[in-house]
Every structure is written in C-alpha cells, then in structure tokens.
C-alpha positions as a Markdown table, in Angstrom:
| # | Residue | x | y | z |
|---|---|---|---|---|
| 1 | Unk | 7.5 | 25.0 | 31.9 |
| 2 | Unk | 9.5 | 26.6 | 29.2 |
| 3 | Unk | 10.6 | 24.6 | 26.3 |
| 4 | Unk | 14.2 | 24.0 | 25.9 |
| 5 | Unk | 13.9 | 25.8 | 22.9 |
| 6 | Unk | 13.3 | 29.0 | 25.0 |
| 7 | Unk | 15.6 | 28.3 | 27.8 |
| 8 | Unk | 18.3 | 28.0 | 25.5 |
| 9 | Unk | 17.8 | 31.1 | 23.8 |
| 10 | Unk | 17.6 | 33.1 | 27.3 |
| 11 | Unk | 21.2 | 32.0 | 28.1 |
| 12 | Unk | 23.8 | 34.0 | 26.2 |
| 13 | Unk | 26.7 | 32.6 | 24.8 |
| 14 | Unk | 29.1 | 32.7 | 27.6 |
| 15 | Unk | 30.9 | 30.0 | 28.4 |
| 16 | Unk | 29.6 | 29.6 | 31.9 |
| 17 | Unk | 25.8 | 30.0 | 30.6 |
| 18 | Unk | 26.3 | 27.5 | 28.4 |
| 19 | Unk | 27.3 | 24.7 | 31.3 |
| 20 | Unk | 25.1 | 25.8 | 33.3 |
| 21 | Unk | 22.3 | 25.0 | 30.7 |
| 22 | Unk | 23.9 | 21.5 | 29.6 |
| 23 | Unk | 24.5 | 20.4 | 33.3 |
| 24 | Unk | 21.0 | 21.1 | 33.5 |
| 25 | Unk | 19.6 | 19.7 | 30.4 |
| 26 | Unk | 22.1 | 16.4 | 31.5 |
| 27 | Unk | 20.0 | 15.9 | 34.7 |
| 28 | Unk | 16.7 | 16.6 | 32.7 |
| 29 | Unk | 17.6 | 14.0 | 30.0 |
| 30 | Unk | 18.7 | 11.6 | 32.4 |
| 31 | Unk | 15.5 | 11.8 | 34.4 |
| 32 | Unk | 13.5 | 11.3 | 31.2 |
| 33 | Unk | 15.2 | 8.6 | 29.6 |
| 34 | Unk | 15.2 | 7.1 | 33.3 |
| 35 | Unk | 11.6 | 7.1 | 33.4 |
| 36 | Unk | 10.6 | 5.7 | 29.3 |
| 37 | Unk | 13.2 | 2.7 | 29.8 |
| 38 | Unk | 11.8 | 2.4 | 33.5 |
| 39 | Unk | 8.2 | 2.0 | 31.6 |
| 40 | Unk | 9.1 | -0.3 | 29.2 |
| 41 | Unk | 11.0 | -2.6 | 31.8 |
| 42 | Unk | 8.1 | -2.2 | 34.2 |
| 43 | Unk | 6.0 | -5.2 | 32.8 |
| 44 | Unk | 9.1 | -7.5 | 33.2 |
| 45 | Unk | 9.7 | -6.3 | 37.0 |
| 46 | Unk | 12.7 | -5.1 | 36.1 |
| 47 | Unk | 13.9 | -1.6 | 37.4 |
| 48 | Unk | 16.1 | 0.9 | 35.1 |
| 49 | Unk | 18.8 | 0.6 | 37.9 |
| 50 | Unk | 18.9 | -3.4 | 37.5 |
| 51 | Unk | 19.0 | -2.4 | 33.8 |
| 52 | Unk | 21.9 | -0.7 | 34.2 |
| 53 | Unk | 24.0 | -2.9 | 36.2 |
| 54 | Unk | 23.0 | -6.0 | 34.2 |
| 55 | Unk | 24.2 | -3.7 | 31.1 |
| 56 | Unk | 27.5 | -3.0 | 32.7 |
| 57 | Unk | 28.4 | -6.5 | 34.1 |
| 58 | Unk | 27.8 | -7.7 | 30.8 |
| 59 | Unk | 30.1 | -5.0 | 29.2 |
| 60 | Unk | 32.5 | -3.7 | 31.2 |
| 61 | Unk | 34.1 | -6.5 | 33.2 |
| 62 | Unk | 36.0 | -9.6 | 31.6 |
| 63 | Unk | 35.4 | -11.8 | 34.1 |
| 64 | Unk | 32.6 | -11.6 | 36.7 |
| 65 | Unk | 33.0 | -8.9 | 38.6 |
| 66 | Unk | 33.1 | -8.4 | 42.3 |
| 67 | Unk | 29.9 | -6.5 | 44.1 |
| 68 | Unk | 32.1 | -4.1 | 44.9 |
| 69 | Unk | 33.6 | -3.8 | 41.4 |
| 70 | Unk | 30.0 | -3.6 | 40.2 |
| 71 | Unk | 29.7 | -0.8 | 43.0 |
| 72 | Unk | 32.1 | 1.2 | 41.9 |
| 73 | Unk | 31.9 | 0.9 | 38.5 |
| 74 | Unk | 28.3 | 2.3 | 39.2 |
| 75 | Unk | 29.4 | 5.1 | 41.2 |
| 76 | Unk | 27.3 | 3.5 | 43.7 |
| 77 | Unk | 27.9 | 1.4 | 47.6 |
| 78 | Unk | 28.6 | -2.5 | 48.0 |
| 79 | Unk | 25.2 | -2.5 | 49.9 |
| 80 | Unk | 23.2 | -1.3 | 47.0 |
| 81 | Unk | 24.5 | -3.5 | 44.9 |
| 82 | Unk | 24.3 | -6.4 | 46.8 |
| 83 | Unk | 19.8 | -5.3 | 47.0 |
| 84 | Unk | 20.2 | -5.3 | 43.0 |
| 85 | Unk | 22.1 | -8.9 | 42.6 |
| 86 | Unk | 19.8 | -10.2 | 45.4 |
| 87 | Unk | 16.9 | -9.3 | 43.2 |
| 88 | Unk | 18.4 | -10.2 | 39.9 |
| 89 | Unk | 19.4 | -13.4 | 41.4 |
| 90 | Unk | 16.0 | -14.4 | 42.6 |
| 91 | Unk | 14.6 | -13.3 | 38.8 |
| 92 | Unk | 17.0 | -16.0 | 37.4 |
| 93 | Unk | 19.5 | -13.3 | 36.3 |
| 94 | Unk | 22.8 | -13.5 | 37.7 |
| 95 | Unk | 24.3 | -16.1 | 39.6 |
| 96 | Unk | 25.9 | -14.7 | 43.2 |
| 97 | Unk | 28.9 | -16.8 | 44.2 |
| 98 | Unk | 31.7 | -16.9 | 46.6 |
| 99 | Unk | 35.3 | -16.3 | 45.2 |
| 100 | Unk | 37.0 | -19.0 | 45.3 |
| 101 | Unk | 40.5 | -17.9 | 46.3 |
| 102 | Unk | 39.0 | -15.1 | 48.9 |
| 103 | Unk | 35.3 | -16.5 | 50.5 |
| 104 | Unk | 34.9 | -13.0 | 52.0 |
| 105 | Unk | 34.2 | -11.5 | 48.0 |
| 106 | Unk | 31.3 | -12.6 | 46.2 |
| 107 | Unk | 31.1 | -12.1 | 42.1 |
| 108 | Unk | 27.9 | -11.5 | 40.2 |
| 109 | Unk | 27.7 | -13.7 | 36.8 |
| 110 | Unk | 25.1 | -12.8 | 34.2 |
| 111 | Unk | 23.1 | -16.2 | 33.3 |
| 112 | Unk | 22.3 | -17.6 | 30.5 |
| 113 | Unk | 18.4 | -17.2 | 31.0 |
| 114 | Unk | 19.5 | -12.6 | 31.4 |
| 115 | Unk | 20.9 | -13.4 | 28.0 |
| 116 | Unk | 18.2 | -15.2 | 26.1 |
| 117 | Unk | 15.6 | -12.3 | 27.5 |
| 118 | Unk | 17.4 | -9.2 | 26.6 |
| 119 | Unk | 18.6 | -11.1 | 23.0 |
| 120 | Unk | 14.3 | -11.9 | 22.6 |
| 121 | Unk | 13.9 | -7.9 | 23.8 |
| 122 | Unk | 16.6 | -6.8 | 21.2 |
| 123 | Unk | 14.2 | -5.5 | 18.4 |
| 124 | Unk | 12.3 | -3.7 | 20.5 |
| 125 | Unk | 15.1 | -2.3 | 22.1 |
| 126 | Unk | 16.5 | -1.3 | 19.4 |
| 127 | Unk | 13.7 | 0.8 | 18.0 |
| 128 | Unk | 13.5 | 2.5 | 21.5 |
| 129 | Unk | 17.2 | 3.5 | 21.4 |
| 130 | Unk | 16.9 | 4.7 | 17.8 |
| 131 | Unk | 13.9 | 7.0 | 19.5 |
| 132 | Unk | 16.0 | 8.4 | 22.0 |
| 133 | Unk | 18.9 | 9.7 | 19.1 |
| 134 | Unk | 16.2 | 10.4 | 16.4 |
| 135 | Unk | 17.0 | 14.0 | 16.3 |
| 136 | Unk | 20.4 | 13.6 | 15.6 |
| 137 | Unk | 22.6 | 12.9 | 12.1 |
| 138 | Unk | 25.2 | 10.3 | 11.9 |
| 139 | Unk | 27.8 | 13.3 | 12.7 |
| 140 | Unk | 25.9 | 14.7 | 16.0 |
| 141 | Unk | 25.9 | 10.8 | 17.0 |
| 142 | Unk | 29.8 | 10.8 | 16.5 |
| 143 | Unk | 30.6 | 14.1 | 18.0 |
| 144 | Unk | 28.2 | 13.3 | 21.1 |
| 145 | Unk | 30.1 | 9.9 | 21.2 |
| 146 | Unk | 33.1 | 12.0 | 21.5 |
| 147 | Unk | 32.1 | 13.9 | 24.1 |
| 148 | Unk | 30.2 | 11.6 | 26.0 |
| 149 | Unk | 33.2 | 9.4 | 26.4 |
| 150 | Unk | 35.3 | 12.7 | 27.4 |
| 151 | Unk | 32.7 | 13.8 | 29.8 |
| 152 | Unk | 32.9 | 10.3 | 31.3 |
| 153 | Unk | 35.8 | 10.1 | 32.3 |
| 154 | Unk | 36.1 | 13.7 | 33.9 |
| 155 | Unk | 33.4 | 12.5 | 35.7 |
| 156 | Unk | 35.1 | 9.6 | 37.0 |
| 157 | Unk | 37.9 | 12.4 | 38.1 |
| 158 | Unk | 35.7 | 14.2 | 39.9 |
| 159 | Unk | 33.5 | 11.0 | 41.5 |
| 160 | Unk | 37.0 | 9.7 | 42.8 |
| 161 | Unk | 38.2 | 13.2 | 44.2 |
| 162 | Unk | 34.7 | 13.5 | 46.4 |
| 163 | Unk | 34.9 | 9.8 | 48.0 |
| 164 | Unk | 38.2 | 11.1 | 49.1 |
C-alpha cells in the first residue's frame, strides 16, 4: 500500500480531491485507532465499542441516560445497546435499572467499580492518547479541535436526515 505521504501528493488540490482523500484518511484513522485501543482493552475483556459507550454515558448525559438515549447518541439501535449494557452490567460496570416514572425505559448508570478502573488505567491512558496526537503542535490540536467539533455536528445533520 502507498503511504499517505504519496497518496496525498497524487490528489491535486481541488476541492473535491481533497475530501475525497480526508473522508478516506477519516475511515483509515478510525480503523486504526479502533484496533490499538481495542488491543490495549483486550486483556480487560473490554471491547472499543463498550469503550466508547462507557466514555459517552459518562460525559455526555447529566443524568443516566436511557438505552435509547445511549443509542442514539451512538448513532447506533436500542438493541445494540442493550448487548453492550448487558455485558457491561455483568463486568460490574453499569447498573441497568427501570425508570421509575415510565417501567417500559430502562437507564444505564456508570458504577462506582467503571470508575475506580478507568481512574487506576488513567496514566496509561494518557500516554496512549498523547501517542495518537504526537505529530501534532499545540495549534494543529486546536485547529483539529475546531474542526472535529464542526464536522461533528454536520455529521449529526446528515445521520438524522438518513434515519428519516
């Protein structure tokens, strides 16, 4: 395989080119990254998509969140979720429980134990993120912040436009 290097040079600098090659390199990243974190998890039985939810419960919501909150906050369906929080649950994780105004929804709440393991895993962690950005200043990291959050959200757009 060609290195990005060369790939990048082969488009020319037309706009369309240039999406082409960072939708591309997106996917590519995504796929690595997807597979390192998935690596270092794999020892703790711990997939990169239970990774990722237990992230976003912890972050996004400011109460526990619904399965299907968690769902579509993941871009994701209720029944996939509801595999992940089985599994988390069973690992000590997250606590599934019936809401108790409507018994038909069920909330996910991240447990004490999830805590206490990602707060023992947070050095580590940390020097595995810093690997990840090591090729880019503190100005690159703000201006991919930037446009990370932008492209975020147009994808968001987009995700919501396709369900329908």
């Amino acid at each position: 395989m060609k290195d990005s290097d060369t790939i990048k040079a082969e488009y020319n600098a037309e706009r369309m080119d240039m999406e082409k090659y960072i939708l591309v390199a997106l996917f590519l990243v995504q796929q690595r990254w997807s597979y390192v974190i998935g690596r270092e998890l794999a020892e703790d039985n711990i997939t990169t998509k239970q990774w990722l939810m237990v992230i976003v419960m912890a972050h996004a919501f400011q109460s526990p969140p619904s399965i299907q909150e968690v769902a579509d906050a993941l871009s994701t369906t209720h029944q996939n979720v509801k595999q992940l929080a089985t599994r988390l649950e069973a690992r000590g994780f997250l606590r599934i429980k019936r809401d108790p105004e409507n018994r038909r929804i069920l909330r996910l709440k991240v447990t004490e134990e999830c805590h206490n393991y990602w707060e023992k895993r947070a050095p580590e962690d940390i020097k595995t993120i810093n690997a990840h950005f090591e090729s880019l200043d503190n100005e690159e990291i703000k201006s991919l912040f930037h446009i990370m959050a932008k492209l975020e959200k147009s994808s968001l757009k987009l995700y919501e436009k396709s369900k329908g």
